[in-house]
N, C-alpha and C positions, 0 to 999 in steps of 0.2 A: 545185845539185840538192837537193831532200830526202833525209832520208835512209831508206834503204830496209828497214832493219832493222826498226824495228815493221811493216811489211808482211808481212816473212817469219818473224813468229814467230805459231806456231798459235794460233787464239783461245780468248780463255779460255773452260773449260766455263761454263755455266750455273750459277748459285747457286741452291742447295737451296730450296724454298721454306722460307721459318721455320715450325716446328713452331706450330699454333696453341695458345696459352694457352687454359683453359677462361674458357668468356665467363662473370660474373657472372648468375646466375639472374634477378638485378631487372635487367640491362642486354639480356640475349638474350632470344629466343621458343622457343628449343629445347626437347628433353625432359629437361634438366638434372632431375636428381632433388628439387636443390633447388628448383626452378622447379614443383615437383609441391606445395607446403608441406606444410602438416599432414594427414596420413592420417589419424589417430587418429579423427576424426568420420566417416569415412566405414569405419575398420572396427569401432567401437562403435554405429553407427546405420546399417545399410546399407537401410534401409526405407525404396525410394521411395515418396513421397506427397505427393500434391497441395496448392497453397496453404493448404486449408482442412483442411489432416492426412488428408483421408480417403484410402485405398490406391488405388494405378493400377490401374485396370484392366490386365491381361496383365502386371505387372511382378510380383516378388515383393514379399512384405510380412510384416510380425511382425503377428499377429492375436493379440488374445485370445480364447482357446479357448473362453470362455463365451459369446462372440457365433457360434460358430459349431454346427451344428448337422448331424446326420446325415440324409440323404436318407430319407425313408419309404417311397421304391420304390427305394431301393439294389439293384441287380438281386444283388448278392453278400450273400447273408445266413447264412452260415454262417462263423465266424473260430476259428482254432484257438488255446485259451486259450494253450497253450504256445508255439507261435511270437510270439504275442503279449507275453507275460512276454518272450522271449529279444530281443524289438525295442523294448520298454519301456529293458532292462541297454545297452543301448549307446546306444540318446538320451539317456540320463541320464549317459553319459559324453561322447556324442559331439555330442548336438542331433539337429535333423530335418537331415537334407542336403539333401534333394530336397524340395522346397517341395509340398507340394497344393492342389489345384485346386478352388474354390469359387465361386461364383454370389452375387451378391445374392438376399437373399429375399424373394420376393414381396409379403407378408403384413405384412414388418414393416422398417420403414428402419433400416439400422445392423447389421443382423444377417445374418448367412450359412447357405450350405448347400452343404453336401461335394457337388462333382461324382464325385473320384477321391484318395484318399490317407484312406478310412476307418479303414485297419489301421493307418498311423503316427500317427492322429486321436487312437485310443484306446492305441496305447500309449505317446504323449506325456501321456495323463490316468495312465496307470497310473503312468509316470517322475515326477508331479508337475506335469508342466511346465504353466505359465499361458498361454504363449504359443507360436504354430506361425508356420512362411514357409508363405505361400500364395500361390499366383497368382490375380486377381480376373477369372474368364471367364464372362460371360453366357453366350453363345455357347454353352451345351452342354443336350445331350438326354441324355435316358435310351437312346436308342441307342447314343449315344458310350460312355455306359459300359458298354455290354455288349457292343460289338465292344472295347474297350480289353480287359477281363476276359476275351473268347475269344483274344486273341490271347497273353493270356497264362496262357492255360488255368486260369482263378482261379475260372470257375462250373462250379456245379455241374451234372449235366442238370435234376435239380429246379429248380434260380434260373433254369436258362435255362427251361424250360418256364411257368413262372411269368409271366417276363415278358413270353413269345409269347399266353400268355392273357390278360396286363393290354393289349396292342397289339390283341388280338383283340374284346377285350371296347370297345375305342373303334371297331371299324367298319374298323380297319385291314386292308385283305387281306393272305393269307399270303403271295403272293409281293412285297406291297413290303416286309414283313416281313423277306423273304429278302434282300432288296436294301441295307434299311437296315443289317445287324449281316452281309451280306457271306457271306451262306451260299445253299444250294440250298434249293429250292421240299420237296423230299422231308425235307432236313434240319428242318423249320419245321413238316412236319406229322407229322413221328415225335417230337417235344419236343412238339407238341399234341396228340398221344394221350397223354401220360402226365397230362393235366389231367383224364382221365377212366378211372380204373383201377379193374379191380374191388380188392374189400377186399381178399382175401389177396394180392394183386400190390402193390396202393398198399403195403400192409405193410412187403413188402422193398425198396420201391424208397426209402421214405421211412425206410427207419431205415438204408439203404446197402447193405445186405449185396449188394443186386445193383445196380451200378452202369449196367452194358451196356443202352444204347438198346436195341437190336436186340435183344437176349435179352429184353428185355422185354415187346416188341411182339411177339415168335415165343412169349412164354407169352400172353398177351393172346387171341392166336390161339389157342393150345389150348384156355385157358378158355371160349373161347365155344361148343366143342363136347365140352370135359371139364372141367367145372367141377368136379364131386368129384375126378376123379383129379390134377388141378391143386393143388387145395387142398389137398389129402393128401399131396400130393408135398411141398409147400411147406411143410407144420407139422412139420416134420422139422429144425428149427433147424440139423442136421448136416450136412443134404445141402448137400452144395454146389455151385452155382448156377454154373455153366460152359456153354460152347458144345456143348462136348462129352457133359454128361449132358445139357442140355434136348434133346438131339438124340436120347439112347438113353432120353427120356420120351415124347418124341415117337412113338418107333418103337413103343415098348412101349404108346401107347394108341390108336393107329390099325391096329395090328395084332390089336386084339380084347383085350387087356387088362384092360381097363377100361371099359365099357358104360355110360355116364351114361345113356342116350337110355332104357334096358329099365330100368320101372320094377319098382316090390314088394319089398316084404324082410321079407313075412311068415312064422311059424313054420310050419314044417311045407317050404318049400320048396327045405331044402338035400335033403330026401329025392327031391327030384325028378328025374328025369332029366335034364340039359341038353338045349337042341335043338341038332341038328346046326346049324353056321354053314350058311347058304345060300353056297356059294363058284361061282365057274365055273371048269369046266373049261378047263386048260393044260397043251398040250402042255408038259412040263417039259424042258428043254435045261441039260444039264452047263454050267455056268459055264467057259468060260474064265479062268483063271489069271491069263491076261498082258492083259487087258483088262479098261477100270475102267465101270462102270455108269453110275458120272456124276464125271467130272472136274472139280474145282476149282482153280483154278488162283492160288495166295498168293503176292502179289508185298506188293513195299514202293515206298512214295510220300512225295518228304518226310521218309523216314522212319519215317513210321506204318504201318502193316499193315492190309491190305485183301485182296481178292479182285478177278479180273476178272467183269465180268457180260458173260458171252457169248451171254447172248439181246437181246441191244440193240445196237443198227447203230451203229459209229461214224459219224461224220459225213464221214469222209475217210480214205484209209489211212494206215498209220501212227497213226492215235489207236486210242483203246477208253475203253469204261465199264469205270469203277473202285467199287468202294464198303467205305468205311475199313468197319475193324471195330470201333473205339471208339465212334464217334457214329453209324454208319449211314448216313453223306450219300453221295452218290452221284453223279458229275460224267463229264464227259469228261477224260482228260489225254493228252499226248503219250504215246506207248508208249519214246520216247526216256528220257523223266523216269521212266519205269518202272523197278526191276528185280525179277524171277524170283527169286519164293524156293523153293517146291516145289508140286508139283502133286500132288493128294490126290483118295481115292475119297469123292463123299459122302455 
């Protein structure tokens, strides 16, 4: 008989697999480091570009900054020397990071023009520097950059009004106006009244001191039926241009004030008697205390601050008309996205 002992002795475990050796970089296809060779050329020249050197389109690329050129309808035309000096000091230590966006230029082969990245443009000329990364995009409108610059609050109402008159002035209507740069029909035609302001309005609007659409357009209104008391209110470099004094200008020249409409200011006439105002008679009723005359009611949206317009039908319940109090646009939103900041007499 065989013999029974190797049957009954338990089988052996399994042998470990062998730890693998690393495979030689020239013998494997792996992601061996070595198998990666020399970096060196691709982090001293990361400039893709095509057989014939010229730059990809959509990829980055080192430009010389003399071939490239600034848009002449740059919808942002106002740059703050100082921030710019402070973005010059760190590309001079750090470079451009973020690459900008340019266009071939129509006019001339070889040569470019800033879509977007005009501020690190110039203070890579202020650092010295010869060369900028850009990305090469046909593809782009003067829309593009002025919805880019709203969404990062970078124009001004002047640059945007600007531009609604240079769309205006090719034939374009307001509301595709509105469509292209992503705003309301109302927003589009309160930035195109300020292309047509009287002088002492254009004054403050264009040297800043009053930034507020809307305060501008509610003086706009006054001027057209108080143009001296407007104007006089306004040459007061002191005064200061709020919601809340155009509102007690307001009151103070529709309440008799200030009379544009009755002319004469000949000598002899302060001797004169005033005539009585023609008023009509009102029963007069004691005011209530605890009741407001006309309620406003300031919520926030976003974040920003507005007001509800409670003379305009939602379209469904639960929404309502809203309208910011920086820019004046005026939309439907959820009353969920809403919230209640205080309600005021106005």
């Amino acid at each position: 008989m065989a013999d029974q002992t190797d049957d009954q002795k338990p089988a052996a475990k399994p042998a470990k697999p062998a730890r693998r050796k690393p495979v030689d970089a020239q013998q494997g296809s792996g992601l061996g480091i070595a198998g990666l060779g020399d970096l060196s050329g691709l982090l001293s020249d990361p400039t893709p570009s095509s057989d014939n050197g010229a730059p990809v389109s959509g990829k980055a690329a080192e430009l010389p900054m003399d071939l490239i050129e600034e848009d002449p309808h740059q919808p942002r035309t106002h740059f703050d020397q100082a921030s710019l000096e402070e973005m010059a000091g760190t590309i001079a230590l750090r470079g451009v990071k973020t690459p900008i966006s340019v266009r071939p230029h129509p006019d001339h082969d070889g040569r470019f023009i800033i879509n977007h990245g005009a501020r690190r443009f110039r203070a890579s000329g202020i650092a010295g520097k010869t060369m900028i990364p850009a990305f090469v995009d046909g593809d782009y409108t003067e829309s593009d950059q002025v919805i880019e610059n709203l969404q990062r609050d970078a124009l001004t109402a002047r640059e945007i009004a600007e531009y609604i008159g240079r769309e205006l002035a090719k034939k374009v209507k307001k509301g595709d106006i509105a469509k292209q740069i992503g705003k309301s029909n109302a927003y589009v035609t309160q930035h195109a009244a300020l292309l047509d302001l009287p002088d002492p309005i254009a004054e403050i609007f264009q040297s800043e001191r009053c930034r507020d659409v809307t305060l501008i357009n509610e003086l706009v209104g006054l001027y057209k039926k108080h143009p001296d008391g407007v104007t006089d209110w306004l040459a007061d470099e002191e005064q200061e241009i709020t919601r809340g004094t155009v509102r007690l200008l307001k009151e103070f020249l529709t309440s008799g004030g200030i009379d544009d409409n009755e002319g004469g200011s000949g000598e002899g006439e302060g001797d004169q008697d005033p005539e009585p105002p023609v008023t009509k008679e009102k029963e007069e009723k004691e005011a209530d205390p605890d009741k407001l005359k006309k309620a406003i009611v300031i919520v926030q949206h976003t974040g920003r601050p507005g007001r509800l317009l409670l003379n305009r039908r939602p379209s469904n319940e639960g929404a309502s008309w809203l309208k910011y109090d920086d820019d004046g646009s005026e939309f439907e939103a959820d009353l969920t996205d809403v919230r209640l900041v205080s309600v005021i007499e106005g």
